[in-house]
N, C-alpha and C positions, 0 to 999 in steps of 0.2 A: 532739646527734647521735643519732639511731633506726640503731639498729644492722641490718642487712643477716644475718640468721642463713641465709636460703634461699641466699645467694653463697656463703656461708664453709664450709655443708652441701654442695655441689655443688663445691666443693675437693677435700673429705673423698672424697668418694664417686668422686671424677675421680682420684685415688689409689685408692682403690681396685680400681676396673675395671682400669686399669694392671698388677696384681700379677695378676687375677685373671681377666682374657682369655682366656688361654692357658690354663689350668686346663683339662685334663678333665672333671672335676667339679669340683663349686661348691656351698656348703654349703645346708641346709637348716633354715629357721626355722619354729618351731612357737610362733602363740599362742592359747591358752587366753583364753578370754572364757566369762562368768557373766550371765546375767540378756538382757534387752533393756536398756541401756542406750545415751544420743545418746553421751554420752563417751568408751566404747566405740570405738563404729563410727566415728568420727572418727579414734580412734586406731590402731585395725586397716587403716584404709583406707590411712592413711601409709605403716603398713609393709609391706605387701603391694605399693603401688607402686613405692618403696622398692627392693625385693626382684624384681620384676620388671624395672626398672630396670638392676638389675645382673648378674640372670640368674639368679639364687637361685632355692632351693626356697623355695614360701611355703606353709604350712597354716594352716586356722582349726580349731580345735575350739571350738567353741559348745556350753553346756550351759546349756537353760534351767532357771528357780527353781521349785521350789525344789529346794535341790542343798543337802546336808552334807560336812559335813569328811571324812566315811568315804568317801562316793561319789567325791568327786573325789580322796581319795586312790587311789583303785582305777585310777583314770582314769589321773593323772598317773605312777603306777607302770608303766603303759605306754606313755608317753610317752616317759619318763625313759628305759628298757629298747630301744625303736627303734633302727636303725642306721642308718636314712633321715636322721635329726632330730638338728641339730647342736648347734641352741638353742633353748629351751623360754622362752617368756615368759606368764606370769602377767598377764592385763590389770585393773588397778585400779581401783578398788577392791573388796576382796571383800564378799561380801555379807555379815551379820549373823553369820550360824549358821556362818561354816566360820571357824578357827583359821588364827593367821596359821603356824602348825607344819605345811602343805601345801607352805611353802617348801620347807620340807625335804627334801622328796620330789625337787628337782632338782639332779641331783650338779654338782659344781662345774666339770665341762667342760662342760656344757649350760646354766652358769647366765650366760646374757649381761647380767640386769640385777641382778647380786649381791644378790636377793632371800634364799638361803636362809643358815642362821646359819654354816653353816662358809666359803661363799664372803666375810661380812660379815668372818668373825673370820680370814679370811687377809687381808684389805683394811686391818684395823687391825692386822697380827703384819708390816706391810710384805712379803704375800709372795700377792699376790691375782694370779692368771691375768690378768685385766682391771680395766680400773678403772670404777666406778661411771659408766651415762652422765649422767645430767642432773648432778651434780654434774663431771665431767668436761667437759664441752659448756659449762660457768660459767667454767670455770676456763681454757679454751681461750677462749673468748670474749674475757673480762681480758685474756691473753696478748697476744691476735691487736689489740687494742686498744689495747695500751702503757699498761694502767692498771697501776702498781705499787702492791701492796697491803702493804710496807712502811710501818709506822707511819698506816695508815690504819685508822677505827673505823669496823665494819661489821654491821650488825643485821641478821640471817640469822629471818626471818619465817617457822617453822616450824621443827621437828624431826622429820619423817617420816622414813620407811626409806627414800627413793627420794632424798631429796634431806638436807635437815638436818642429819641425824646422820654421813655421810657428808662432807656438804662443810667442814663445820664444823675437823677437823681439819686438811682442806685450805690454807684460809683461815690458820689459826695458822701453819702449816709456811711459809708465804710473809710472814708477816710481820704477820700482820693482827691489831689489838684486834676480838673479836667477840662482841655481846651475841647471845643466844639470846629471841628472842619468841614464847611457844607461848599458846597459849587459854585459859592460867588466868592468865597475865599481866597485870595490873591494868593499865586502858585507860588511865588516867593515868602511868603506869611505862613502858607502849609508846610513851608519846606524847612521851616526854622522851628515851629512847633512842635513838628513830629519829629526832628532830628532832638527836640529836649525831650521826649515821650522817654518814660521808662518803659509805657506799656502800649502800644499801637492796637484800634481794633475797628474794624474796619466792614462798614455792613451801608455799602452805596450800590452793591450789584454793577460794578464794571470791571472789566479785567484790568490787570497792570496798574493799578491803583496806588499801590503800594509795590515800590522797589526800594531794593539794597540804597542804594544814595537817598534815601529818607529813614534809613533806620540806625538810630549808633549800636554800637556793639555791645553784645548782651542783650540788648532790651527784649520787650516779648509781644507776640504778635499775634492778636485774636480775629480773624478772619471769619467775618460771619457772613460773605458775600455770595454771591449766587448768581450766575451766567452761564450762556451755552458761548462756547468756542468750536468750532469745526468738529459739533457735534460731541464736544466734552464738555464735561461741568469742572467749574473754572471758579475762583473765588476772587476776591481784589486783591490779591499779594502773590508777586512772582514768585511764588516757591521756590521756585530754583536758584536764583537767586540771592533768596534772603534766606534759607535754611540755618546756611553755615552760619553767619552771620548772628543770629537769634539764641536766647539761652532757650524759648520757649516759641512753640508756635503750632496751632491749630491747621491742620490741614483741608484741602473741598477737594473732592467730598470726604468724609467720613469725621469731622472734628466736629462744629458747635452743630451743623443739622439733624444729624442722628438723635445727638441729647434734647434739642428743641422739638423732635416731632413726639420721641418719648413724655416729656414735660405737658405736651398737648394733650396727648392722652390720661394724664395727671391729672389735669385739669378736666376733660371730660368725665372721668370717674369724680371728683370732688363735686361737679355742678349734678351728675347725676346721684348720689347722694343726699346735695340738698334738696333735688325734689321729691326725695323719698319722704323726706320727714313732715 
């Protein structure tokens, strides 16, 4: 089964508009891009349609390189400080020279992709405004599918802040054995793990990541990766590959990004919300 994430996205968002019709106002999302990067403008492009879709404010602040930690703290201090701007999103990857401590600059009612450390450490004390999307958009996904992750082993291919370290608890709390495969992880040790995965899911952002001779048969495959290849967007699992092969398996583009940009906007209307009250 290739899982439909643009339907399940267009659910999300169809609730959405629902609540938020009638509304006088309607919130406003602000994202932050760095450099000329394709991966970027791919991603800004979603959510600005996204956002116009549903009637939102949309901003870009674009800052080309080179750009420091100091500079765009200045920047993001005004951002942050707006009464226009409901949610602030930082577009990934940062580049070299700026510290990942810029998160911190966005207070935790503006923080829609629980980037900064007090929105992460309200996410782990059970007491987060929002939940994480692309790890949320996974775990709805599961859901919306009838996969139960009771007593199932599942090799989670990364530990990023956006995804890994986030879902990882998730996954436990539902019932799941889950090994952790990061890039110091011996290719042999990866290749034994995820060959006992019942469920593979994979969010490192490099192509080819995941092939057919690391997946047993049946198993299922949640591709939440994101890269450009010769000008296409590309996930970490050879599709072509591993289709047949797979009982389940999320495709890029149109599988977990769709539902994760949806979710963000979720989270946009719930923070703008509670600064109504």
């Amino acid at each position: 089964m290739v899982f439909d994430g643009k339907k399940l996205a267009q659910e999300i968002l169809g609730e959405i508009k629902k609540e938020t019709t009638s509304w006088k106002s309607r919130p406003t999302i602000a994202v932050v891009s760095l450099g000329d990067k394709a991966d970027n403008s791919s991603y800004i492009k979603q959510k600005k349609e996204t956002a116009l879709e549903l009637g939102f404010g949309f901003k870009n602040f674009h800052f080309d390189l080179p750009i420091n930690t100091s500079k765009l703290s200045i920047e993001l201090n005004k951002l942050a400080k707006r009464e226009d701007i409901n949610g602030i999103v930082i577009q990934l990857p940062l580049p070299h020279n700026v510290k990942h401590s810029v998160f911190n600059i966005i207070p935790p009612e503006k923080d829609v992709d629980l980037l900064s450390d007090r929105a992460a450490g309200s996410f782990f004390n059970g007491r987060a405004l929002v939940d994480p999307p692309t790890p949320a958009a996974i775990m709805y996904i599961l859901e919306k599918s009838n996969i139960d992750l009771r007593g199932k082993i599942i090799a989670v291919f990364g530990f990023g802040r956006l995804v890994g370290r986030f879902l990882t608890p998730l996954l436990i709390k539902h019932g799941a054995t889950v090994i952790i495969i990061e890039k110091d992880t011996p290719v042999q040790v990866a290749m034994e793990f995820s060959l006992e995965a019942d469920i593979i899911i994979s969010a490192v952002g490099q192509s080819q990541t995941i092939k057919a001779d690391m997946i047993k048969d049946g198993a299922m495959v949640i591709d939440a990766g994101f890269s450009i290849v010769d000008n296409n967007i590309v996930g970490d699992v050879d599709f072509n590959s591993v289709k047949d092969k797979v009982s389940f398996i999320t495709p890029v583009p149109g599988g977990v990004g769709p539902v994760t940009v949806a979710l963000l906007f979720q989270n946009l209307v719930e923070l703008y919300k509670l600064s109504k009250k």
